[in-house]
C-alpha positions as CSV (number, residue, x, y, z in Angstrom):
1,X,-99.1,-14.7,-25.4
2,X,-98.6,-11.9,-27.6
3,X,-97.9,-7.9,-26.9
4,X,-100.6,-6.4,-25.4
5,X,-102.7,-9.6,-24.5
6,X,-105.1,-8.9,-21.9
7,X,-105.5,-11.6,-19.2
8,X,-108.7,-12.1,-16.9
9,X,-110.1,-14.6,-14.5
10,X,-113.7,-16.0,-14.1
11,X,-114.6,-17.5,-10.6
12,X,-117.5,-19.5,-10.1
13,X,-118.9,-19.6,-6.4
14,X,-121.2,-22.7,-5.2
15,X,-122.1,-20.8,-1.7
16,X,-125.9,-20.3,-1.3
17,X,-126.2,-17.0,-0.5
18,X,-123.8,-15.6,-2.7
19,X,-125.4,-12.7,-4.2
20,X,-124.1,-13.4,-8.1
21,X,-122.6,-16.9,-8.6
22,X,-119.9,-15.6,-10.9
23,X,-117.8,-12.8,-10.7
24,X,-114.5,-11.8,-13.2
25,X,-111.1,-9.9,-12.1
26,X,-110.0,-6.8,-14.3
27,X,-107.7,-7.5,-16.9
28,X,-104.0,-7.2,-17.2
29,X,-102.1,-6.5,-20.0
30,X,-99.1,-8.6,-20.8
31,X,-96.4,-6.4,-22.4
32,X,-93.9,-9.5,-24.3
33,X,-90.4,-7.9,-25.8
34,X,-88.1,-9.6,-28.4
35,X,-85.0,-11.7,-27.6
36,X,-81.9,-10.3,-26.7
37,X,-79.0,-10.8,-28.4
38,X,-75.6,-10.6,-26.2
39,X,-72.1,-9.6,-27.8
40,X,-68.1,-8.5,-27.1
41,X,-65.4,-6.6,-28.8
42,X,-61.7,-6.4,-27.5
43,X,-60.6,-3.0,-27.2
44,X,-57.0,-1.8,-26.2
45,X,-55.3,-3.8,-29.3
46,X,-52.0,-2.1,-30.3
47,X,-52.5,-0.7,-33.7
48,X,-48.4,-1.2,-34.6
49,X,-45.4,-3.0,-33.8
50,X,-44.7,-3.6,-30.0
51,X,-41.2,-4.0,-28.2
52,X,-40.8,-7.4,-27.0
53,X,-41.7,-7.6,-23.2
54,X,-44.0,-4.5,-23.4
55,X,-47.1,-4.8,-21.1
56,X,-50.5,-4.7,-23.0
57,X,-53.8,-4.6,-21.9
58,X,-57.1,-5.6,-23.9
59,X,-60.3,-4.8,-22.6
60,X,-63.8,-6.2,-23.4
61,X,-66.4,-3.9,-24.1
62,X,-69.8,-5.8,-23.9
63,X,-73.1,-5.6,-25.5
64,X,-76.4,-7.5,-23.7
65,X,-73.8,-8.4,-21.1
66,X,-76.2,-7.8,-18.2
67,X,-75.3,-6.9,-14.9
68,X,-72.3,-9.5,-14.4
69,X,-71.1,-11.1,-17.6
70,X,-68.4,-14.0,-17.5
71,X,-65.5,-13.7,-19.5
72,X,-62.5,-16.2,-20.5
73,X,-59.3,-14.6,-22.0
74,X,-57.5,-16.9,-24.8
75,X,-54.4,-16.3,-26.6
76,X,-54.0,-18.5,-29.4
77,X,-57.2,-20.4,-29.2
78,X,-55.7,-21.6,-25.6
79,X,-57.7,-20.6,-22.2
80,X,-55.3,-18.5,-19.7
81,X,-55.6,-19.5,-16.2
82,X,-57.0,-17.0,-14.1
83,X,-57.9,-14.0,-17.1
84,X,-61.5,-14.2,-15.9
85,X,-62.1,-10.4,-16.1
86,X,-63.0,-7.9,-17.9
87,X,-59.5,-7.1,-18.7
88,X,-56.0,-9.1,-19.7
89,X,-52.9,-7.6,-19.1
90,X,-49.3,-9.3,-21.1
91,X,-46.1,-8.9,-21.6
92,X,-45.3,-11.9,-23.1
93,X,-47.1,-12.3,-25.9
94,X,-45.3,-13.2,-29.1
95,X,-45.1,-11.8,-32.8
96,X,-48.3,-13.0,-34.1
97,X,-50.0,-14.0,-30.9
98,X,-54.0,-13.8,-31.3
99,X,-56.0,-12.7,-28.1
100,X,-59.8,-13.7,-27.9
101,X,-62.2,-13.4,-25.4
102,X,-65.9,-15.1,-24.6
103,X,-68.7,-13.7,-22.8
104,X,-71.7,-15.5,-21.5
105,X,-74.3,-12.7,-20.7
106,X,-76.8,-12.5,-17.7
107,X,-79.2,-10.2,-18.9
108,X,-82.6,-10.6,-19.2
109,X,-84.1,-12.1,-22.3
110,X,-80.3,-13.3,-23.7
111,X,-78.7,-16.4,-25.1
112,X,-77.3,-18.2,-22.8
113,X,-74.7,-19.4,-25.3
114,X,-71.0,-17.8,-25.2
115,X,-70.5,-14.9,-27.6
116,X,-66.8,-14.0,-28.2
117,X,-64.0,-12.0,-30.6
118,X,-60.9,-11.5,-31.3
119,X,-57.9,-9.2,-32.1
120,X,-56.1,-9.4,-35.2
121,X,-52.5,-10.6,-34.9
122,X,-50.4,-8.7,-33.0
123,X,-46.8,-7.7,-34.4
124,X,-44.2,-8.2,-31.8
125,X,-40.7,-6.1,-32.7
126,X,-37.5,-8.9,-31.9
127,X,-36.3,-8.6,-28.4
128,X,-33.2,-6.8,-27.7
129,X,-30.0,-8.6,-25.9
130,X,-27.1,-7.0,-24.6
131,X,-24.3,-7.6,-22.7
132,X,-21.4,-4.6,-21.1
133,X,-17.9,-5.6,-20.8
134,X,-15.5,-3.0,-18.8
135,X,-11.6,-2.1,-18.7
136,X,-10.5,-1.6,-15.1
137,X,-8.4,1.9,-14.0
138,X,-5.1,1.7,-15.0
139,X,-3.3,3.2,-11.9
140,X,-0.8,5.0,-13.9
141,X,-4.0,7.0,-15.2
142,X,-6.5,7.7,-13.0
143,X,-9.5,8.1,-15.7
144,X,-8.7,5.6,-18.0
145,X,-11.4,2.7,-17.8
146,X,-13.5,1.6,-20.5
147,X,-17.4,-0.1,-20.8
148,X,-18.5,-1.2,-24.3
149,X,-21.5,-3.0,-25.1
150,X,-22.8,-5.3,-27.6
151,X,-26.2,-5.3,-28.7
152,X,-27.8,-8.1,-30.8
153,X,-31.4,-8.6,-32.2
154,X,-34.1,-6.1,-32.4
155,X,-34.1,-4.2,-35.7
156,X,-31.0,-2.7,-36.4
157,X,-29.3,-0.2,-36.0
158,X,-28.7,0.3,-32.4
159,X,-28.6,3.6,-30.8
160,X,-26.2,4.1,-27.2
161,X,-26.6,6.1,-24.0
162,X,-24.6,5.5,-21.1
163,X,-25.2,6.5,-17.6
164,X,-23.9,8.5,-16.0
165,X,-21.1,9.2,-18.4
166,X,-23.2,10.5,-21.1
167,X,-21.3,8.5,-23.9
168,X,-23.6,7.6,-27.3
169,X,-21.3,5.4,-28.5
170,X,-20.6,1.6,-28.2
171,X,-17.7,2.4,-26.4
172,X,-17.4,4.5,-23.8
173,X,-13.9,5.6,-22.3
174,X,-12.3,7.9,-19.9
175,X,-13.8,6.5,-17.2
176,X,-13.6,6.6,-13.6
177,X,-14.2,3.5,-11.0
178,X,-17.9,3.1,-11.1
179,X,-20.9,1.0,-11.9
180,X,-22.6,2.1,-15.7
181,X,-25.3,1.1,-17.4
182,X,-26.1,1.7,-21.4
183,X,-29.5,1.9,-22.9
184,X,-29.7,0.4,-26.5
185,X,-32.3,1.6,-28.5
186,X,-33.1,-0.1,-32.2
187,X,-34.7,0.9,-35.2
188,X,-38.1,0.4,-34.0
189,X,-37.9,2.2,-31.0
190,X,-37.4,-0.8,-28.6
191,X,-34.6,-1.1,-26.0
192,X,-32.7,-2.4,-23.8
193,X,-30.2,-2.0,-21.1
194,X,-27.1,-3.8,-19.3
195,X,-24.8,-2.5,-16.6
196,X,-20.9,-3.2,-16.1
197,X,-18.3,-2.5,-13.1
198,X,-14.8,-0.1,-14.0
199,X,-13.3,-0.8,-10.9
200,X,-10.4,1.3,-9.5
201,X,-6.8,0.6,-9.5
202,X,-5.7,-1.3,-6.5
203,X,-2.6,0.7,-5.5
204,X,0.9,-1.1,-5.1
205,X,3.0,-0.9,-1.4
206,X,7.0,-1.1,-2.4
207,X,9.5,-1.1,0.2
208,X,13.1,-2.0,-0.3
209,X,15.1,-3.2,2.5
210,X,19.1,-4.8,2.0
211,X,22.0,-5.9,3.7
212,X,25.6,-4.6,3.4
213,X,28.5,-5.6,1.3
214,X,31.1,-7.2,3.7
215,X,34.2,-4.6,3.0
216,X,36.0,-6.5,-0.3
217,X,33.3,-8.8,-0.7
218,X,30.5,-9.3,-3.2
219,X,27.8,-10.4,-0.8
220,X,25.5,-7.8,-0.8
221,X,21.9,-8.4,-1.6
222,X,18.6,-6.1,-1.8
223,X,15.2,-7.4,-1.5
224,X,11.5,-5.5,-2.8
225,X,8.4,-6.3,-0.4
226,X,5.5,-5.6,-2.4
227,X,1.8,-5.6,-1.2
228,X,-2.0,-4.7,-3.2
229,X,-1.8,-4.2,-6.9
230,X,-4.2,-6.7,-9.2
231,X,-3.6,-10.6,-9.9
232,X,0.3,-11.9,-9.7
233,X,3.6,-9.3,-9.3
234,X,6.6,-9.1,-11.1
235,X,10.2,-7.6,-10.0
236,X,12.6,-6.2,-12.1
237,X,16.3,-5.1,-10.8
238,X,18.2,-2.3,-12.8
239,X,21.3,-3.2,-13.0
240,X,21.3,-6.7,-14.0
241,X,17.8,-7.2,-14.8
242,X,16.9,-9.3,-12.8
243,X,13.6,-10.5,-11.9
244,X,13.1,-12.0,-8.2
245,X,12.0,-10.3,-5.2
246,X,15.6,-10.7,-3.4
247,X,18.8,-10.2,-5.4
248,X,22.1,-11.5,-3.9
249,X,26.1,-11.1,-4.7
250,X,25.4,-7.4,-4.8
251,X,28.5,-4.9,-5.0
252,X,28.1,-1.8,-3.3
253,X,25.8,0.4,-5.1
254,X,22.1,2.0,-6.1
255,X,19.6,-0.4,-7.4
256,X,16.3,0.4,-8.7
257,X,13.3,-2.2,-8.6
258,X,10.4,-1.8,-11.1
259,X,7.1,-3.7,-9.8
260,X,4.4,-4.4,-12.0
261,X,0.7,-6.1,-11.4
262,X,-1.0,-7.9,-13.3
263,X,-3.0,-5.3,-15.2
264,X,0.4,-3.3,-15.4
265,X,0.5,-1.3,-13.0
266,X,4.2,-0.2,-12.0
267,X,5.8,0.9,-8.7
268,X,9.2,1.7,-8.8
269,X,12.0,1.9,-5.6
270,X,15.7,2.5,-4.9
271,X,17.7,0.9,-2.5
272,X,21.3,1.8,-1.5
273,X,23.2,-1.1,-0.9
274,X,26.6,0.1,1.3
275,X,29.2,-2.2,3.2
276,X,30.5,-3.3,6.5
277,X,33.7,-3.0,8.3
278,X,37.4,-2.0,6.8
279,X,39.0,-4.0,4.1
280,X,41.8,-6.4,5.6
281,X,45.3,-5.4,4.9
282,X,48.5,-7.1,5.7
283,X,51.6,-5.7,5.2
284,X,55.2,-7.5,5.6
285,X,57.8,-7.4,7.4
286,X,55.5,-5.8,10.2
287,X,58.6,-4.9,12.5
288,X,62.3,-5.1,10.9
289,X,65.9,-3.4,12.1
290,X,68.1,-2.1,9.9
291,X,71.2,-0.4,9.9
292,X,71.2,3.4,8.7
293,X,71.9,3.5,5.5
294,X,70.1,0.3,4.5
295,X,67.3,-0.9,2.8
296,X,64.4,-2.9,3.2
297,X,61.6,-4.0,0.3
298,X,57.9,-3.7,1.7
299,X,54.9,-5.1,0.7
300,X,51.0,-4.8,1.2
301,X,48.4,-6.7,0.1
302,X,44.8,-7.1,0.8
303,X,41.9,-9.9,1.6
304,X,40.3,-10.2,-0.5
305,X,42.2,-8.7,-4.1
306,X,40.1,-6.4,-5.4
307,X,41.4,-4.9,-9.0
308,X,41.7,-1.4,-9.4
309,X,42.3,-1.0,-5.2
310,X,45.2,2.2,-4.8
311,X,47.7,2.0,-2.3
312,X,49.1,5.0,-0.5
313,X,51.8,4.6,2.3
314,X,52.9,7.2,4.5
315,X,54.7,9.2,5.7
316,X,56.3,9.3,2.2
317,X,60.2,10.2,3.8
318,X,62.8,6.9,3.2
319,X,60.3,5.8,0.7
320,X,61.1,4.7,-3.3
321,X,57.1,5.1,-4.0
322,X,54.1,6.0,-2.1
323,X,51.3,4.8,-4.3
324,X,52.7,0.9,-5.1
325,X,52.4,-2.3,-3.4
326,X,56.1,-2.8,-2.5
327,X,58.2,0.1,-1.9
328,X,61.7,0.2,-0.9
329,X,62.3,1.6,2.5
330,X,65.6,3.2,3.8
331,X,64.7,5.7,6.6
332,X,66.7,7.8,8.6
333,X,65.6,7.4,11.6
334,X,63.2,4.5,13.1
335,X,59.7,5.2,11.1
336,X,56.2,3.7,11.4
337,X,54.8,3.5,8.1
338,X,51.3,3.2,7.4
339,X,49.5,1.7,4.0
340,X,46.1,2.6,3.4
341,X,44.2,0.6,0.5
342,X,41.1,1.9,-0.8
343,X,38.9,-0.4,-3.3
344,X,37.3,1.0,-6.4
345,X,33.8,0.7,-4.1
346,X,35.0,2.6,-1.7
347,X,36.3,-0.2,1.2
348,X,38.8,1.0,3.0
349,X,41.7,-0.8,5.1
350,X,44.8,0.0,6.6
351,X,47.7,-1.6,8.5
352,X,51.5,-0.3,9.6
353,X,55.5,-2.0,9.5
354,X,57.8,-0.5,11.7
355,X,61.4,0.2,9.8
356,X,63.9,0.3,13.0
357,X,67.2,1.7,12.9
358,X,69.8,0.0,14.9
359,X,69.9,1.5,18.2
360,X,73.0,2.3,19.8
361,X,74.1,2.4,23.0
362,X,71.9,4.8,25.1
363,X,68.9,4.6,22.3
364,X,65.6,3.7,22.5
365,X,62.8,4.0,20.1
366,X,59.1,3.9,21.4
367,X,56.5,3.1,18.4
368,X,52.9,5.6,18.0
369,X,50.5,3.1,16.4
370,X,49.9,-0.7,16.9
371,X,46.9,-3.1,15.8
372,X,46.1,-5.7,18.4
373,X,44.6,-8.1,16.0
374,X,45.9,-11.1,16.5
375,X,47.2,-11.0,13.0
376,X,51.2,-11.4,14.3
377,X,51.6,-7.8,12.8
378,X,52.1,-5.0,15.1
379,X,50.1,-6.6,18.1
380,X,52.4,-5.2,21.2
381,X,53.3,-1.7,21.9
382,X,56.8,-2.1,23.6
383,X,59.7,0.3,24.1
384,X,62.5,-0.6,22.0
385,X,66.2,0.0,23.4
386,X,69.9,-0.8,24.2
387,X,71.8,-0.8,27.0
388,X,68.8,0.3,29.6
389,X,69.3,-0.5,32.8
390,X,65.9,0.6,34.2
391,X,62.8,1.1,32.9
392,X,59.5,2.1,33.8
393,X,56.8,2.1,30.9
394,X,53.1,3.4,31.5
395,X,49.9,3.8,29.7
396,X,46.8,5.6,29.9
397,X,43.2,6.4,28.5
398,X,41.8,9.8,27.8
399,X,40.3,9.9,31.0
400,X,43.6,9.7,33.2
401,X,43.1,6.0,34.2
402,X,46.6,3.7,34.1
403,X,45.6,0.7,31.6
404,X,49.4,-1.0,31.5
405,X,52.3,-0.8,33.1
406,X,55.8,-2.5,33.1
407,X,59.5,-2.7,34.4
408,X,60.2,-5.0,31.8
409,X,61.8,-3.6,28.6
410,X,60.8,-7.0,27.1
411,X,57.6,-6.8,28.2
412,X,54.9,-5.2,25.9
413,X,51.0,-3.7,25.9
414,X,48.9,-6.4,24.3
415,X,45.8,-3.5,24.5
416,X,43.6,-5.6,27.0
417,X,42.5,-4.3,30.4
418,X,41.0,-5.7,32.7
419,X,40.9,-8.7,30.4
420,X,38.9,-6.8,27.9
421,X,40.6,-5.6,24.4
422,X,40.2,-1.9,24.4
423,X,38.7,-0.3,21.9
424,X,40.4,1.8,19.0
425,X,41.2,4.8,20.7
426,X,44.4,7.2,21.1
427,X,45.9,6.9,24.7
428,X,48.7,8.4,26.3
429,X,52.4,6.7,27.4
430,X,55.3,8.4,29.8
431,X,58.6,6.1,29.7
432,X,60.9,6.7,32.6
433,X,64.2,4.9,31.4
434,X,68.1,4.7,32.8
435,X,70.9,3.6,31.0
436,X,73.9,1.9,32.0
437,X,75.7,4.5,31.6
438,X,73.8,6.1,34.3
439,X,72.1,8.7,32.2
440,X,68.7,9.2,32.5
441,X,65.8,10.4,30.0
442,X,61.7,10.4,30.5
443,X,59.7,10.6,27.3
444,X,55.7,11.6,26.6
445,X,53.6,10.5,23.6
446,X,50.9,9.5,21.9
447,X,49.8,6.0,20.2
448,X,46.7,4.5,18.7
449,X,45.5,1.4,19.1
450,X,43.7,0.3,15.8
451,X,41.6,-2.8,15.8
């Protein structure tokens, strides 16, 4: 048929009483068009350079398409699964990638045949890696950590913003504890970030604790009990620099401790180091009798040595030196002396001899100190006398309370009552004595017992 053909029927009829055996329809005019011809662009192509892993989307614009064209999406000549649509979105496309799409068109009057195009090659900018390092806080300085990051690929050079310090260099410093992340921007306008962690300084607990020099000893010791700080923990001792946690044959004395972590941190302590208990001292002959007018050498000494320890006996009266080891003695009367030693540390120790002048008929001589020790110096207060007939000797505490008592001039106070040793302490004696010669005498003092 061609345009505008008319088209009629004749019908024939072969009933007998039809008025008019044929009879013909009106015409219709055919109206025939020319073929269609279907076709696609891509649209939505970047123009420039893209940054590696930027979304794109292309879209097909059809011509002839009819009402529901069918498209197939292709990047490199390769059909991608599921890009069906009108549209294709990527982020992964490559430098040089090609996208192409083909349309088959449903409209009326069209090929049947796939129609396609496709974009020119697409210019993907190298990707952008980086990686952020970070300095912890030094706890010494409270903003002191560091992030720096290192950016490779992408077309250099690289541009820096870190957040949220604000820094625009590779490097940023002065920083507090804190998570930051740096944007890297290249040359083509492409970037890229990373993220690092300053942490915060992890604070060091120092306590010192020590035990005491025994009094002339050298067995002192100190000892540092560090908790928190970062990774392993060292110890050093001023003086001696010494480097453990405990330190041992310790004089008495200050000693500092300087603690320091593993990203060098410091905590720093002082521990006073004292003693315990007097120095011993021994002095010789404890108890000797002499006539008047004689002369006896003394001599004191201490456990253990020290160098450097001063001597002082007193009371100076009868005495060739005060301040020596071994004066000579010649008192006038019967004297108690006392030596007191003192080590260049500070220990201090005492002990006491009793000088005794040869009594005389009618005498007697009652000491005012003595050192129940068991040392076989000084360890019985007695009354000391000739020619007493009677005797009656008591002692008592500071409360009034009789702790010894004797009729025995021989017989002494060892310092125990009640089968306890007494305590240092000053107590209180009355002797009530007779002589042969009938004459009688009572005395009150003082004496101090010294452990």
């Amino acid at each position: 048929l061609a345009n505008n053909d008319v088209i009629t029927v004749v019908m024939t009829s072969n009933d007998p009483c039809a008025s008019t055996p044929t009879a013909t329809s009106a015409g219709s005019t055919i109206q025939v068009g020319g073929s269609v011809v279907p076709s696609v662009a891509i649209t939505g192509a970047p123009t420039s350079s893209i940054c590696a892993g930027t979304s794109v989307t292309f879209t097909a614009t059809p011509a002839n398409g009819g009402t529901a064209p069918n498209y197939q999406w292709q990047v490199n000549g390769v059909n991608v699964a599921g890009a069906t649509g009108s549209t294709y979105s990527s982020s992964t496309l490559a430098n040089g990638s090609i996208v192409s799409v083909t349309m088959v068109s449903n409209a009326t009057c069209a090929s049947t045949s796939p129609v396609g195009a496709a974009t020119s090659s697409i210019a993907v900018s190298p990707a952008i890696q980086v990686t952020a390092t970070s300095t912890n806080v030094n706890c010494n300085t409270p903003a002191s950590g560091t992030a720096t990051a290192v950016a490779t690929g992408g077309t250099p050079t690289y541009q820096y913003v870190w957040s949220p310090s604000g820094g625009n260099s590779a490097t940023a410093t002065g920083l507090v504890a804190g998570v930051y992340t740096v944007t890297v921007t290249d040359n083509a306008g492409c970037s890229a970030t990373a993220s690092t962690t300053v942490v915060g300084s992890n604070s060091i607990n120092l306590t010192t604790a020590a035990t005491p020099v025994n009094c002339g000893s050298q067995d002192g010791s100190a000892t540092a009990t560090a908790t928190g700080g970062t990774g392993a923990l060292s110890y050093s001792w001023t003086p001696g620099n010494l480097t453990t946690a405990t330190i041992s044959n310790l004089s008495v004395g200050s000693y500092s401790v300087t603690v320091t972590d593993a990203s060098g941190c410091t905590a720093t302590a002082t521990q006073l180091v004292g003693q315990n208990g007097n120095l011993n001292v021994q002095a010789s002959p404890y108890f000797t009798e002499i006539d008047e007018g004689e002369t006896v050498n003394l001599l004191a000494t201490s456990t253990p040595s020290i160098t450097g320890s001063v001597f002082n006996w007193s009371p100076s009266a009868g005495l060739s030196c005060t301040n020596c080891t071994n004066p000579i003695a010649s008192p006038s009367a019967t004297t108690v002396y006392t030596v007191t030693v003192t080590t260049p540390d500070g220990c201090v120790g005492d002990t006491s001899v009793t000088v005794k002048i040869k009594l005389v008929c009618g005498e007697f001589f009652v000491p005012t100190i003595f050192s129940p020790n068991g040392d076989g110096n000084n360890d019985e207060f007695k009354v000391y006398g000739k020619c007493i007939e009677e005797l009656s000797f008591r002692v008592y505490d500071r409360w009034g309370e009789k702790v010894f008592e004797s009729i025995d001039p021989s017989l002494g106070w060892d310092g125990y009552f009640k089968g306890k040793l007494m305590n240092s302490a000053s107590f209180v004696y009355v002797v009530d004595v007779r002589f042969v010669d009938g004459r009688s005498e009572t005395i009150k003092g003082n004496v101090s017992l010294v452990r």
